[in-house]
Steps between C-alpha positions, in 0.01 A plus 500: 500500500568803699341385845326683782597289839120349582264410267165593684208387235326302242536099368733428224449473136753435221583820309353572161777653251451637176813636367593588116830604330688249259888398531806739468727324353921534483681348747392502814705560855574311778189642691264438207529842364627583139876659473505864577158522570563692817585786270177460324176642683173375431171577560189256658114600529315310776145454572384348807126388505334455861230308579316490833746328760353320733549388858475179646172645661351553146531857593614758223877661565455892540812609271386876548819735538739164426719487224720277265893468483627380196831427463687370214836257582783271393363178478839380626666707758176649655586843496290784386532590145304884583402632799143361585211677433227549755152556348216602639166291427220728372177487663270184297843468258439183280861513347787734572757521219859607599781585282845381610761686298903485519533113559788323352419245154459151580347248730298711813251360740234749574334499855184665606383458869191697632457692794240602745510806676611389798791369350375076486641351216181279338572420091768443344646373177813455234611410172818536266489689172770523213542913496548634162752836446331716298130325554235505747457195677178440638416289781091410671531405865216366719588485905391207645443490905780461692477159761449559865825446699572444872676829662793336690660688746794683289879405688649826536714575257855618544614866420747763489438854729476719226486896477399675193550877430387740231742757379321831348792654364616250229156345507569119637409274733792277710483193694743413814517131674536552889800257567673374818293731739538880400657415151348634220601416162371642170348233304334741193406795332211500212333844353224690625219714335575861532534628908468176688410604818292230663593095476286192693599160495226207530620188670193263472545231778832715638702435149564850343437437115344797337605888527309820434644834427303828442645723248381895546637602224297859368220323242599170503395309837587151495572193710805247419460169590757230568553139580734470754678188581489426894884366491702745304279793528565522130148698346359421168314791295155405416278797372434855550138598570361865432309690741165595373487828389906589553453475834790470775565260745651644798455214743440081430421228774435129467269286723626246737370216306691678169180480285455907454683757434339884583664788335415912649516730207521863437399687157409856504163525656515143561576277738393139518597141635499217285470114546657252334495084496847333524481191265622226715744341238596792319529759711329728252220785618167546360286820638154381726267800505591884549621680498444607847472894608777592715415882658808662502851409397588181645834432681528170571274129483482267768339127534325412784225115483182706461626841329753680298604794720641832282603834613441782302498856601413529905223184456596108485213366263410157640347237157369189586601199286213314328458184350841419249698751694349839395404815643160605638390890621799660704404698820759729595654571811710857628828453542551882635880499331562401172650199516775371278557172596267223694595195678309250648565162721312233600168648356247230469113464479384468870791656659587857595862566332757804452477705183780786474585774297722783432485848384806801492650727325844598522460663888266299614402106511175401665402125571093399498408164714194320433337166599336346247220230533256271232244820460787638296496858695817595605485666893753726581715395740612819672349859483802614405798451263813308635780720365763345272796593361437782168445329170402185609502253160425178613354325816442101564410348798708186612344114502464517914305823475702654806717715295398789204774624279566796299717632187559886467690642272501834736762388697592195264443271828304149617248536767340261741206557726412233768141458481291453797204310624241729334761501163583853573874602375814573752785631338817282675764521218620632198780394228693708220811270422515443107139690414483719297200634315254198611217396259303187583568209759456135517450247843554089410211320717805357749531915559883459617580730186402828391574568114483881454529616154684850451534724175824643590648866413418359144783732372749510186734272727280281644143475334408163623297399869544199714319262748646575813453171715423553868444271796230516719646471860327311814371847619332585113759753452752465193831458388692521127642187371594587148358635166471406123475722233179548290428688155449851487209648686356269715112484550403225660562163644328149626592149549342193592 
C-alpha cells in the first residue's frame, strides 16, 4: 500500500474484498502479465462502499471534505500503472464508483485508502483483478479501519541541496543538485503547462519530494505536480490540475509541514486564492473550500503559522487558516506602494517578525518594512519608504535576519541592506558581476549562498538565463562564485 508516515486512528480489522473478472489466458510474462499486454489498455470500474468507521472511542469518524485515492498497480514491481486519482467523498455518500481507464491488460492490484480532511489516513483496502482489453472490469471495495500505530520519532533522512527552476519560454521546469559547496549541477528538465511562472517544493520532515508549478497560460490555469526524488533531484510528472473557471495562478506556496498547497489567481474580474490538501503518499492536490476573494490583482503568496499573507494591489490581505489547512475571512492591510514581491523571516505566532516588500518601476524602487505579529496585522515599520535600486524583482531576507537583499533589473545589480535593531533597512553594499536581467532569488537555511536567478538579454544569440551563485560574506555583503545556465526565460526559483 501507498503509506502515509503515522497511522493516527482506529483498531484493526481484516479487509473484506469482493473482486470479479475471470482469467486472460495466453502466455503469461515474467511479472504475471500476458505478452504485449503493455500495448493493450484496459478499462476497470470501481465502487467503494463506506460504512460508518469507527474510533476506538466508539465515536463516529467525520470524513466531511476527505477524499479517496485509488490507485491501480503492478502487483510485482510496485509501481503505478496510472497516475492516482484523488476523489473527493460526497457529503452522506454510501458508495462512490470510479472509473480507471488506460491501464495495461493483465494482473493489477487496485488500492483505495480514505482520507480525512486533515489529511489522517483511517481505511484502507486492496485486491488483484485479471483486467480484460476490450472489457470492463469491475471491482466492489469495502475500507476497513486502519490499526493504530506508535509515531516514532522519524531519523532524519539524508538529502541532496536541490534547486528547481521554471523556464517560461520553452515551457519547463529544471532541477540542479548543489555539489561540493557552490557547485551546481543540472540533474533534469520535465514539461510545464503553458507560462510557468511560479514553482514550490514541499519537503515534509526537511526531504523535498513533491513540486508545484503554476502555469498562466491565457484560459488554461493549471498546476503540475511532481515527485521528486531527494538524491538525484530527478522529478517525476504526476498530473495536471485545472483551475476552476480558467483561472491563473500567478503565485503558489507550500506550508512548512508540506500538507497544503495555496495557489493566488487572476481571471478577468476575478481574483481568488485557493487551498489545496497535499496527499501525504502521493503528492497529489485536492481543492479544500474556496475559492477565496482576493481584492485586487494579487502579486505574490506568502506562508506564515497562523495566515497566508498575499499582496495584491497597494493592500496585503491577511486569511487565517482553519481547521484542515483552509482559509477563513481575509482583513486587509495598506501597503501604500504596490508591492511586487514579499518576504518574510522568522514570523511566528507570539512573536513580532519582519515582513518586506518591494515596489518600482523602471526609475524608481521603493522598499516597505513591516513587523508582523500572531493578530495577523502587518505594522509598518517606517513612515516612509527605504529607497532601492529601480525595478526591484525580488527581495529575501537571510536566515540571521540582520541582512535584507534585493534583485533589480534597473541596474541589473544585488543589493544588501543591514537591518537594524528595530528591522529597519541600511543600504551597505551592492553587486552587479554576472547579473543580468534578475528574476527571482533563492537563500539555503545555512544562508552562506545566495542563488539569484537572471533571464538574460534573452536574444537570437543567447536566449537562455542562469543561476548566478553568490556568497554571502562575514559582513552580509556578496560576492560571485560562478553561474549555470537555465532554459529560456527564467521565472522563478526555490530549493530546499
Amino acid at each position: 500500500m501507498h503509506k502515509v508516515p503515522y497511522h493516527l486512528l482506529i483498531a484493526a480489522l481484516l479487509a473484506i474484498l469482493i473482486g470479479s473478472g475471470c482469467g486472460s489466458g495466453g502466455q503469461l510474462a515474467e511479472n504475471g502479465t500476458p505478452e504485449g499486454a503493455a500495448d493493450r489498455p484496459g478499462a476497470v470500474s470501481v465502487t467503494i462502499h463506506r460504512s460508518a468507521l469507527q474510533s476506538n472511542a466508539g465515536q463516529d469518524v467525520d470524513l466531511s471534505g476527505g477524499h479517496l485515492v485509488v490507485s491501480a498497480l503492478d502487483p510485482v514491481t510496485d509501481q503505478d500503472l496510472i497516475a492516482p486519482l484523488v476523489i473527493a467523498i460526497p457529503t452522506n455518500a454510501t458508495e462512490v464508483t470510479v472509473a480507471l481507464d488506460g491501464i495495461r491488460v493483465g494482473i493489477t492490484r487496485i488500492e483505495v485508502e480514505v482520507f480525512t480532511l486533515s489529511g489522517i489516513l483511517v481505511a484502507e483496502t486492496s485486491t488483484i483483478i485479471d483486467v480484460l482489453e476490450g472489457l470492463n472490469s469491475t471491482v466492489t471495495m469495502q475500507p476497513q479501519p486502519v490499526s493504530p500505530t506508535p509515531n516514532p520519532t522519524p531519523s532524519p533522512t539524508p538529502f541532496t541541496p536541490l534547486l528547481f527552476v521554471t523556464n517560461q519560454l520553452d515551457n519547463t521546469v529544471m532541477s540542479f543538485r548543489i555539489e561540493n559547496g557552490p557547485a551546481v549541477v543540472e540533474a533534469d528538465t520535465q514539461t510545464t503547462g503553458t507560462d510557468p511562472v511560479s514553482v514550490a517544493l514541499a519537503s515534509p520532515g526537511g526531504s523535498p519530494r513533491f513540486l508545484y508549478v503554476a502555469n498562466s497560460g491565457a484560459g488554461a490555469g493549471s498546476i503540475t505536480s511532481y515527485s521528486v526524488d531527494p538524491n538525484s533531484g530527478a522529478m517525476t510528472p504526476l498530473v495536471v490540475t485545472p483551475i476552476s473557471g480558467g483561472e491563473r495562478p500567478v503565485s503558489l506556496a507550500v506550508n512548512e509541514d508540506g500538507t497544503n498547497l495555496y495557489a493566488a489567481t487572476t481571471a478577468t474580474n476575478a481574483n481568488h486564492v485557493f487551498a489545496f490538501n497535499i496527499h501525504p503518499s502521493s503528492g497529489l492536490i485536492n481543492q479544500i473550500g474556496g475559492p477565496h476573494t482576493v481584492a485586487g490583482l494579487p502579486t505574490k503568496a506568502l506562508v506564515a503559522p497562523d495566515f497566508l499573507l498575499v499582496s495584491h494591489g497597494t493592500q496585503i490581505a491577511q486569511f487565517p487558516f482553519v481547521a484542515g489547512g483552509d482559509l477563513g475571512t481575509s482583513n486587509d492591510t495598506s501597503t501604500i506602494d504596490a508591492l511586487t514581491d514579499l518576504t518574510g523571516r522568522g514570523i511566528t505566532s507570539t512573536l513580532p517578525s519582519l515582513l518586506f516588500g518591494i515596489s518600482g518601476s523602471t526609475s524608481t524602487g521603493n522598499i516597505r518594512g513591516f513587523t508582523f505579529s500572531g493578530s495577523g496585522v502587518p505594522t509598518p515599520l517606517l513612515s516612509n519608504p527605504t529607497q532601492d535600486a529601480p525595478a526591484p524583482s525580488a527581495t529575501a531576507i537571510h536566515p540571521t535576519r540582520d541582512f535584507l537583499y534585493t534583485a533589480n533589473r534597473g541596474d541589473n545589480s544585488l543589493r544588501t541592506y543591514q537591518l537594524g535593531p528595530s528591522g529597519a533597512p541600511s543600504f551597505i553594499g551592492q553587486e552587479t558581476t554576472s547579473i543580468s536581467n534578475p528574476t527571482d532569488m533563492f537563500i539555503p537555511g545555512d544562508g552562506g549562498l545566495i542563488f539569484l536567478l537572471n533571464a538574460g538579454p534573452g536574444s537570437t544569440s543567447s536566449p537562455n538565463g542562469n543561476i548566478g551563485v553568490h556568497a554571502v560574506t562575514g559582513t552580509g555583503t556578496t560576492t560571485f562564485v560562478t553561474s549555470v545556465e537555465t532554459g529560456p526565460g527564467p521565472t522563478a526559483i526555490t530549493g530546499n
